[in-house]
C-alpha positions as CSV (number, residue, x, y, z in Angstrom):
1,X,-30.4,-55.6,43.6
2,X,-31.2,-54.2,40.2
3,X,-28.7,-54.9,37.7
4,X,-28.7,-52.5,34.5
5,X,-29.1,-54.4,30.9
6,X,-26.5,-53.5,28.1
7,X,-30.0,-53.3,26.0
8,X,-31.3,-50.1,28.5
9,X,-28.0,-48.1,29.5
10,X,-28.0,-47.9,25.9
11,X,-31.2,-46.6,25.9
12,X,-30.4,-44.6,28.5
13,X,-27.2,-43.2,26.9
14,X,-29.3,-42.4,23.8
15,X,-32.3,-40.3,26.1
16,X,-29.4,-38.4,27.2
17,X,-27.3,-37.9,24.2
18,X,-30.7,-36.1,22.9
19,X,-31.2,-33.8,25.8
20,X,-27.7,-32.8,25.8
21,X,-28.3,-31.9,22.0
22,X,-31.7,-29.9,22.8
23,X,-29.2,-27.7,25.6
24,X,-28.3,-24.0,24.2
25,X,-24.6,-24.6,22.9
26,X,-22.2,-21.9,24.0
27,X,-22.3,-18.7,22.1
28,X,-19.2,-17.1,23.1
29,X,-16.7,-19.0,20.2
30,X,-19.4,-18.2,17.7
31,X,-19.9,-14.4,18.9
32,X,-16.6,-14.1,18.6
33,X,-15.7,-15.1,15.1
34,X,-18.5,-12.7,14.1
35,X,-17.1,-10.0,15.7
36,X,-13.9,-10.8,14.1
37,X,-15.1,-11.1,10.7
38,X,-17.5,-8.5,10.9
39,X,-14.8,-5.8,12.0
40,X,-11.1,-6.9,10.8
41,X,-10.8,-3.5,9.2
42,X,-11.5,-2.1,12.8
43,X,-9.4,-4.2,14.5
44,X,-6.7,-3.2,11.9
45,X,-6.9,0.1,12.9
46,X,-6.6,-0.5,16.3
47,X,-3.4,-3.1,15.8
48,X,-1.8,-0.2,13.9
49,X,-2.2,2.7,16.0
50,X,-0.7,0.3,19.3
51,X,2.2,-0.8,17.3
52,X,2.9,2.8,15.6
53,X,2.9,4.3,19.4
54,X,5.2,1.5,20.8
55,X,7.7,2.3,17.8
56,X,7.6,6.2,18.6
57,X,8.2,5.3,21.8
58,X,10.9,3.3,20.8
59,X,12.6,5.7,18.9
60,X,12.4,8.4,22.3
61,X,14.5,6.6,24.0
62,X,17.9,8.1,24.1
63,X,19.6,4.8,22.9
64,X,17.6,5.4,19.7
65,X,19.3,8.8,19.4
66,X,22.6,9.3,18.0
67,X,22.8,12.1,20.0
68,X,21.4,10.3,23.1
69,X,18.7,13.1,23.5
70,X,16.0,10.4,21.8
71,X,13.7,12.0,19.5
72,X,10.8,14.6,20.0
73,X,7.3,13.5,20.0
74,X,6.5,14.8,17.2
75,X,9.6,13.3,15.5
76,X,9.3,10.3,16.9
77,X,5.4,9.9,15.7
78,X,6.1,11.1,12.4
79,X,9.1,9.0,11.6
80,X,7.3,5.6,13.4
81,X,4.1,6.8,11.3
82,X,6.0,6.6,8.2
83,X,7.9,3.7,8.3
84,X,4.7,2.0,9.5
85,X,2.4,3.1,6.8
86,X,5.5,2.9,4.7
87,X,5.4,6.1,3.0
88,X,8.8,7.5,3.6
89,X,8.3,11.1,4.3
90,X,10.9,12.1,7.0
91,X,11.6,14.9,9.6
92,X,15.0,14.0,10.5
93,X,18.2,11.9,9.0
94,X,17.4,7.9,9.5
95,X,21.1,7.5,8.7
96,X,22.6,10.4,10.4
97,X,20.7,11.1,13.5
98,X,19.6,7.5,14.7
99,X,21.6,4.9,15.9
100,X,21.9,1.3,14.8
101,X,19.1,0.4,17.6
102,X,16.6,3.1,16.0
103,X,17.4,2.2,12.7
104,X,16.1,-1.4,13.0
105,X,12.7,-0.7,14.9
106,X,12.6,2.1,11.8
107,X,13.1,-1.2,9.4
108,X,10.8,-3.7,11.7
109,X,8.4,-1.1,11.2
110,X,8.6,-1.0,7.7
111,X,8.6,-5.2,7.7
112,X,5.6,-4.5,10.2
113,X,3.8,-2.4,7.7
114,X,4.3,-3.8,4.6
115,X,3.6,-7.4,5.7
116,X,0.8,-6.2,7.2
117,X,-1.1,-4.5,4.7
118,X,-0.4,-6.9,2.0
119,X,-2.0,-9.7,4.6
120,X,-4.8,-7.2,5.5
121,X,-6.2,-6.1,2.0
122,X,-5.6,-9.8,1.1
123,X,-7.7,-11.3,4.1
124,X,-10.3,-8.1,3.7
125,X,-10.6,-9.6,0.5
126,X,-11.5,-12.9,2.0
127,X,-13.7,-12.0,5.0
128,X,-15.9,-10.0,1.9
129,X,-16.4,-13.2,-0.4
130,X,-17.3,-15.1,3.5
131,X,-20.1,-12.6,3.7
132,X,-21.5,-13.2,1.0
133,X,-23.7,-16.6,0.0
134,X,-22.0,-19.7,-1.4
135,X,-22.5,-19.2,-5.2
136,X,-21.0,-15.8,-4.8
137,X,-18.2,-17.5,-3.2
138,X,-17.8,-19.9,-5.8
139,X,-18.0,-17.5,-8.4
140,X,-15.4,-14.9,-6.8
141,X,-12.9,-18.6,-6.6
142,X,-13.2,-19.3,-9.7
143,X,-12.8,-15.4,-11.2
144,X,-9.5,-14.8,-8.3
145,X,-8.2,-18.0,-9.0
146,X,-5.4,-17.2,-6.1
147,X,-7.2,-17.1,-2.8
148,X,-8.6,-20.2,-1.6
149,X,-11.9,-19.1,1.0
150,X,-11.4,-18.8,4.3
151,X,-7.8,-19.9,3.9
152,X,-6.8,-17.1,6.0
153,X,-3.7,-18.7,7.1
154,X,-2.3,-19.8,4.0
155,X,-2.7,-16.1,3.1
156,X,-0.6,-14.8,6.1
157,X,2.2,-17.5,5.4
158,X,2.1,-16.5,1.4
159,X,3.0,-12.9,1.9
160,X,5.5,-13.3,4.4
161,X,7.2,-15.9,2.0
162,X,6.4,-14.2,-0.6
163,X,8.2,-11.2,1.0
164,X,11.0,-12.7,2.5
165,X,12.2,-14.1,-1.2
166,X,12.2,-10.9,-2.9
167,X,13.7,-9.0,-0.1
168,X,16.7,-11.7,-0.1
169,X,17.1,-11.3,-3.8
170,X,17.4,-7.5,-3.7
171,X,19.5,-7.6,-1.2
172,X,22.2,-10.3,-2.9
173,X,22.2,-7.9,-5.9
174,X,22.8,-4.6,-3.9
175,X,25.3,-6.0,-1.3
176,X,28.0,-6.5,-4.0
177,X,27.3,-3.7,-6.2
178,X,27.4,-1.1,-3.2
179,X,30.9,-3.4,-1.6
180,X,33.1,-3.9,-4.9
181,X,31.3,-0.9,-7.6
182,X,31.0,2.2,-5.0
183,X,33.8,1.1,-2.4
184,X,31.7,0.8,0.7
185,X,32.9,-1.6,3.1
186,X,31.7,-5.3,3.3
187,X,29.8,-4.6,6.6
188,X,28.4,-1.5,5.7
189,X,26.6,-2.8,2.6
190,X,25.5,-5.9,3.7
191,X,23.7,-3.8,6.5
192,X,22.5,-0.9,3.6
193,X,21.9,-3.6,1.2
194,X,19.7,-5.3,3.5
195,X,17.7,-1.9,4.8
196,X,17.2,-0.7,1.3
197,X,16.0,-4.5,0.2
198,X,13.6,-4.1,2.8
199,X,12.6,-0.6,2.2
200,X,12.5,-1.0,-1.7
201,X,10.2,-4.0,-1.9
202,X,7.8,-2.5,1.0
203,X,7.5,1.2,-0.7
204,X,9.0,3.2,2.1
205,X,11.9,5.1,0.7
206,X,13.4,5.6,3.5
207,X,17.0,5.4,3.3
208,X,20.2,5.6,5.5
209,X,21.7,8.2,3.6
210,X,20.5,11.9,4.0
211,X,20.2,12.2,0.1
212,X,18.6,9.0,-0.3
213,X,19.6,7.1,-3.6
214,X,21.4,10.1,-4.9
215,X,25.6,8.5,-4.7
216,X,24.1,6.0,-6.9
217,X,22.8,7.8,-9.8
218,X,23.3,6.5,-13.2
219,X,23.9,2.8,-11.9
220,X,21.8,0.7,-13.4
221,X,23.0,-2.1,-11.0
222,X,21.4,-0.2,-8.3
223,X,18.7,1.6,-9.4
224,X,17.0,-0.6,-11.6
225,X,16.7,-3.8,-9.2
226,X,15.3,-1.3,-6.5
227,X,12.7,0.2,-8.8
228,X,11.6,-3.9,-10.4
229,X,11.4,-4.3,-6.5
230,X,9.0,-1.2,-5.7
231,X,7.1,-2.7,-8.6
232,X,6.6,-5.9,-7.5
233,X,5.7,-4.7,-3.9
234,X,2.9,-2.3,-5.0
235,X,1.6,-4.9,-7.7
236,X,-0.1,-6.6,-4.7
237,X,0.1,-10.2,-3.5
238,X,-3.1,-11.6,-5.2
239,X,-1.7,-10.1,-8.8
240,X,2.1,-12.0,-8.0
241,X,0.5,-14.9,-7.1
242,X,-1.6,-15.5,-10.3
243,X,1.2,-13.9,-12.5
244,X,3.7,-16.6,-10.5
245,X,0.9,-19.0,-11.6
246,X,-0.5,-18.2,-15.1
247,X,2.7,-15.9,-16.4
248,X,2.9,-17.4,-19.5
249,X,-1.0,-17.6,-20.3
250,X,-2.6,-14.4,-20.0
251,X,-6.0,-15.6,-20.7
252,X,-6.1,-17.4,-17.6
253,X,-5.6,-14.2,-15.7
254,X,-8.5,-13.2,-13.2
255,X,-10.3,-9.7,-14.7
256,X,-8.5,-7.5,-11.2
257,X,-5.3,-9.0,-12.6
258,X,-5.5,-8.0,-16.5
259,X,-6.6,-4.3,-15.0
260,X,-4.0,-4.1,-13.1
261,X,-1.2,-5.3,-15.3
262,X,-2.4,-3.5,-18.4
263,X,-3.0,-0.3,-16.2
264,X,0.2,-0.3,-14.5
265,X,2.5,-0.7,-17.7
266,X,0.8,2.3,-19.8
267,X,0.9,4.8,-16.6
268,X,4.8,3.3,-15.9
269,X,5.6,3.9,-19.7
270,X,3.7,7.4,-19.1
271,X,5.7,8.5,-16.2
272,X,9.3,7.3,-18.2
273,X,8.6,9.4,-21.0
274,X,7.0,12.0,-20.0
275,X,9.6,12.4,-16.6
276,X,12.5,12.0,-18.7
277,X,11.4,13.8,-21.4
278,X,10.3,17.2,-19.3
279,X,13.8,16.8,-17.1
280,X,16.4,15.8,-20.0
281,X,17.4,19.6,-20.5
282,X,16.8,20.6,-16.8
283,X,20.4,22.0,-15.5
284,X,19.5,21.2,-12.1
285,X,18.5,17.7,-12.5
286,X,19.3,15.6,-15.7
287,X,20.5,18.4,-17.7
288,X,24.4,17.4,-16.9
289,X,24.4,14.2,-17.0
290,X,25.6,12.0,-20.0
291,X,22.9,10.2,-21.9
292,X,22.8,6.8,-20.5
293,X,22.5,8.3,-17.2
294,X,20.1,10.4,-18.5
295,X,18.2,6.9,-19.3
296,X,18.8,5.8,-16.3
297,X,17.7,8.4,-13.7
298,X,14.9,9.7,-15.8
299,X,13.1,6.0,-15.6
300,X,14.1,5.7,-12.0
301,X,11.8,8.4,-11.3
302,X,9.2,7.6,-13.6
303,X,8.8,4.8,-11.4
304,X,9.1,6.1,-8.0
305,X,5.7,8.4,-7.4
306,X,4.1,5.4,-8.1
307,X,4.9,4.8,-4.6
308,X,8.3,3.7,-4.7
309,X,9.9,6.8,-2.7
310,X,13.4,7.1,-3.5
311,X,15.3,9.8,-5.7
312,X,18.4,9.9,-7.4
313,X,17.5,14.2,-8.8
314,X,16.5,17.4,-6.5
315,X,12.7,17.1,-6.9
316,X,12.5,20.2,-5.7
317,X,14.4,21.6,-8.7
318,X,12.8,20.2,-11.1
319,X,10.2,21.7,-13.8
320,X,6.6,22.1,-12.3
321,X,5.3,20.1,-15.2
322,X,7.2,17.5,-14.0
323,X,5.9,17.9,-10.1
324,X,2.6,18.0,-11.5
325,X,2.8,14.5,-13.6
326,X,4.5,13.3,-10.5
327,X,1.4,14.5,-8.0
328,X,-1.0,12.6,-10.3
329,X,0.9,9.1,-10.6
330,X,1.4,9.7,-6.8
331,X,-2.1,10.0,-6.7
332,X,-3.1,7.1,-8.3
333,X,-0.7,4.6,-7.1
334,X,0.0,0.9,-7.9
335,X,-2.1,-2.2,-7.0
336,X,-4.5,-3.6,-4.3
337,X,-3.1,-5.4,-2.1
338,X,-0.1,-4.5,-1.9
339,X,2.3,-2.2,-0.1
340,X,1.6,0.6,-2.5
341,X,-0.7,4.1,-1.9
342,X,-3.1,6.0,-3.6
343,X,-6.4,5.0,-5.2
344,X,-4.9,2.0,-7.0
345,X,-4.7,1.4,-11.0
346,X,-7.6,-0.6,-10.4
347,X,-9.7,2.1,-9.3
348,X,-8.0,4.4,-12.2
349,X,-9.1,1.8,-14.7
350,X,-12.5,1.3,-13.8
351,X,-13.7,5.5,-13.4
352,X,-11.8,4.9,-17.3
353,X,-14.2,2.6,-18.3
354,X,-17.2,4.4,-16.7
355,X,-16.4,7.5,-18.6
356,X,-15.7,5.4,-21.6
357,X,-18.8,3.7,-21.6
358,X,-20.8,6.5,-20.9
359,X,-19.2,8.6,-24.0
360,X,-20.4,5.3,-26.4
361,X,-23.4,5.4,-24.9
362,X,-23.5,2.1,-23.6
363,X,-25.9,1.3,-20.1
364,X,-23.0,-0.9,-18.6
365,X,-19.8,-1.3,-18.4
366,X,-18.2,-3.9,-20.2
367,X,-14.0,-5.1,-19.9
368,X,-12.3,-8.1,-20.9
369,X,-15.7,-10.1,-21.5
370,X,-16.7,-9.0,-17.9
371,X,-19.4,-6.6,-16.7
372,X,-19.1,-4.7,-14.2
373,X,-21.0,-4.4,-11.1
374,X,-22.8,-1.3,-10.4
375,X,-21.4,-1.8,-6.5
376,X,-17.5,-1.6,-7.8
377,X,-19.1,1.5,-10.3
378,X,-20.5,3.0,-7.0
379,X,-17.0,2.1,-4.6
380,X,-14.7,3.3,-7.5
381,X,-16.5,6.8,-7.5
382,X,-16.9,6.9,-4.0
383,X,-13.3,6.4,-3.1
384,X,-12.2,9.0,-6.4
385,X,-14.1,11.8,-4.6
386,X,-13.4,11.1,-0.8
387,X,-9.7,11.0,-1.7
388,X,-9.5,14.5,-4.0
389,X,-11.5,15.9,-0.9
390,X,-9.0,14.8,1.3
391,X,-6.4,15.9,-0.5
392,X,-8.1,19.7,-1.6
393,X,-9.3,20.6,2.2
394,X,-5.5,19.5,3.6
395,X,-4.0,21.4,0.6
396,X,-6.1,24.4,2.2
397,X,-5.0,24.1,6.1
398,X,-1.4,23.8,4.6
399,X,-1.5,26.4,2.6
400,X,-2.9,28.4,5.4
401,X,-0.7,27.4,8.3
402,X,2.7,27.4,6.2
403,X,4.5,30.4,3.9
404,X,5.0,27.6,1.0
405,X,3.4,27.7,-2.7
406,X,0.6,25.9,-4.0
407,X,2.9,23.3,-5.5
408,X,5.2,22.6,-2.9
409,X,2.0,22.0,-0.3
410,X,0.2,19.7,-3.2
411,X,3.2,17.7,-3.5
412,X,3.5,17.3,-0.2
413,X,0.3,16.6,0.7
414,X,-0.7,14.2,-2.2
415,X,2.9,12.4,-1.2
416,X,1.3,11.7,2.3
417,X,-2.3,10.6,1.4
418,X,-0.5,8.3,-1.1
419,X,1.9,7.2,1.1
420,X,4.4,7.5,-1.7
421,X,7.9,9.6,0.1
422,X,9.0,12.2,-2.2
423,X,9.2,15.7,-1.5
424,X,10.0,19.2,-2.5
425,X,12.2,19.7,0.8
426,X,9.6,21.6,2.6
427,X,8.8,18.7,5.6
428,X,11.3,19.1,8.1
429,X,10.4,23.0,7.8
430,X,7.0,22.4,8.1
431,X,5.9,23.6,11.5
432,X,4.6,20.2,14.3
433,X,0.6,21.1,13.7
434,X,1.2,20.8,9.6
435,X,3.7,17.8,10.4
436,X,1.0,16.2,12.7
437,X,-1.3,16.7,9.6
438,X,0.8,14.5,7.4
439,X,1.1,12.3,10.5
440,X,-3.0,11.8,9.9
441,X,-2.6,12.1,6.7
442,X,-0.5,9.2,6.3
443,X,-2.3,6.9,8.4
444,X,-5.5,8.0,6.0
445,X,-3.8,7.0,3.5
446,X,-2.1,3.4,4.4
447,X,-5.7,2.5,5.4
448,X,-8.5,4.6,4.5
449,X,-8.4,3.1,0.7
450,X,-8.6,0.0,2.5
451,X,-11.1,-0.2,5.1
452,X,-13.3,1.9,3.3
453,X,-13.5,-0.5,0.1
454,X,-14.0,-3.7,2.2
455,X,-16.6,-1.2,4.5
456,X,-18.5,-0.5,1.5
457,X,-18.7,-4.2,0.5
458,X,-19.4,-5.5,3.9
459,X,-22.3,-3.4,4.6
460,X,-23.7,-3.7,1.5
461,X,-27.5,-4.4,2.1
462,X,-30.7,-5.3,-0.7
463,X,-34.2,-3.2,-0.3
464,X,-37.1,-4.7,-0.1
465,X,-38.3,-1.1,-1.9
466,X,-37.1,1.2,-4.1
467,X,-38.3,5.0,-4.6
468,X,-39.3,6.5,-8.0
469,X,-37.2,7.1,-10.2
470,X,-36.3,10.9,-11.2
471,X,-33.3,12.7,-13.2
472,X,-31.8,15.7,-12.4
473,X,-29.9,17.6,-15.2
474,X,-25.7,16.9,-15.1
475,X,-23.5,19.3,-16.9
């Protein structure tokens, strides 16, 4: 009988230990993280479309209806679609024509929506730096300052926090203001305090009253916590984080932070003045109101086609000067990563800088002691002109398909590829084709900005060759 030694079963053990280290490892975890971090914008899309189609399914179903008819298809896409890319665009009353039941899938999609993109652009931001090699990693660290790499799961728990907080604090504002200073009954504003909290800090606009915001004009109790809250929302979650952070020291701010800031208080200053200024004599709008309310109002929506939403005036009666400042700070939006539209201030800031640079004659582009990189010079363009082409060619098919002006069918259309809410009146007249448009239109705009920034980074690629150089004449 041969009896083993504790000298070779170890020897043994080791042989095999080796061989078992030499065997092909499974590929399948591995495979799949790849996939995953090669596609999350794809998958995004995918996750949105599933969830938008199981809330306009929802919102069918006659208990949704207050009518107990349910809602059309069309009206039940649309009004899912814009809760879920929390735009705020709406077809039928959210107040008047659903019941309680449809008007908490309306605000779960709006939660659903605005935590979701704020976790999205934040892990897109993320899964680009993991792309990249190590010293690009550590550099992006130490410039963002907010976003550990990889930490994926911190990110997710942040915003939802993050959200949760502000939404509860809006909400223990409104509650007593609309209960003891507009009469409404305890129950009744707790449940509108809550549904405008939630719609306020995730840039819908949607409200539960068919003239949205309008019973609460001139209250600055009201109006003014709801627009600091649309603010906050659209700065985006990397940009509170570092300001919660580093408020007090504004050196220490990351270069996407001081854009954004800096951008985002001269275009809200902009939009104050000029709004208020263009509407104080307006008849129709702030023309009859006393001066404080004139203050008031005219700020309010100076802030809103940033992406905020609500109204307090007729923006249909108002000057077209006014519509028109209003289609171009609903075009340009509020920050990245947040729950804002439109091509971002970030964006705005940096085509600034190109043009600025270029005027002075200077070969790069310099901000903040930073240089910019010609990839954000070539995404910043890029994303300018795919979004004015966007918006031009559906200006077009409206204009065509619908008997409305050129104004009304801009401001409707910008309001939808910027996800921002406001309108002229025309969108439950629009006909279901042009109101499917906006449907697409919408979508586009929650997460075309998006995917297609984080697309251009990701597939950003180094040739081993370049082509002569040539110049043809501009201007």
């Amino acid at each position: 009988m041969h009896v083993n030694t504790p000298g070779r079963g170890s020897h043994l053990r080791s042989r095999l230990s080796r061989r078992l280290r030499r065997l092909p490892r499974p590929r399948m975890p591995h495979d799949l993280r790849n996939v995953l971090w090669a596609s999350p914008a794809r998958l995004f899309v995918v996750l949105f479309v599933v969830v938008d189609l199981a809330g306009a399914s929802l919102l069918m179903l006659p208990v949704a209806h207050a009518k107990g008819s349910g809602l059309t298809p069309v009206e039940a896409i649309f009004t899912s679609t814009t809760a879920l890319a929390v735009c705020g665009l709406s077809v039928i009353g959210i107040g008047s024509e659903l019941t309680v039941f449809g008007q908490v899938v309306v605000a779960v999609l709006i939660q659903a929506g605005g935590i979701g993109i704020m976790t999205l652009a934040s892990v897109l931001g993320v899964v680009v730096i993991h792309r990249f090699g190590l010293r690009l990693q550590l550099g992006v660290q130490a410039e963002t300052r907010s976003l550990q790499v990889g930490d994926v799961r911190g990110i997710v728990m942040r915003v939802v926090r993050a959200s949760l907080v502000c939404e509860a604090l809006l909400a223990t504002i409104l509650v007593p203001r609309m209960w003891l200073g507009h009469g409404i009954p305890l129950g009744d504003a707790l449940y509108s305090g809550l549904f405008h909290a939630v719609s306020a800090f995730n840039n819908a606009g949607l409200s539960l009253y068919d003239d949205s915001l309008t019973r609460f004009s001139g209250d600055a109790l009201v109006l003014l916590p709801v627009a600091l809250a649309t603010i906050m929302g659209g700065l985006g979650f990397p940009v509170l984080l570092e300001l919660r952070r580093h408020f007090a020291s504004p050196r220490a701010w990351s270069l996407h932070t001081k854009l954004t800031v800096s951008t985002t208080l001269l275009l809200f200053a902009a939009g104050i003045v000029a709004i208020t200024a263009l509407e104080w004599s307006n008849p129709t709008t702030l023309g009859p109101l006393s001066t404080s309310d004139k203050l008031v109002d005219g700020a309010f929506h100076g802030i809103m086609p940033r992406s905020g939403g609500f109204n307090t005036l007729d923006v249909g009666a108002m000057d077209q000067s006014t519509l028109l400042v209003s289609v171009m700070l609903m075009f340009v939006g509020n920050g990245s990563a947040g729950t804002a539209g439109g091509i971002k201030v970030a964006t705005l800031a940096v085509i600034f800088l190109i043009v600025w640079s270029e005027i002075r004659g200077h070969p790069n582009v310099h901000v903040f002691g930073r240089r910019l990189s010609p990839g954000v010079i070539r995404e910043a363009l890029s994303l300018l002109f795919l979004s004015m082409t966007v918006v031009v060619a559906s200006t077009v098919a409206l204009l065509v398909a619908t008997p409305f002006q050129l104004d009304q069918v801009l401001f409707e259309v910008v309001s939808a590829s910027g996800v921002v809410g406001l309108s002229t009146g025309i969108t439950g007249d629009l006909p279901e084709a042009a109101q499917l448009l906006l449907v697409v239109l919408m979508l586009a705009g929650r997460i075309g900005p998006i995917t297609f920034a984080s697309a251009l980074a990701l597939r950003e690629h180094t040739r081993r060759y370049d082509l002569p150089e040539s110049r043809p004449i501009i201007g």
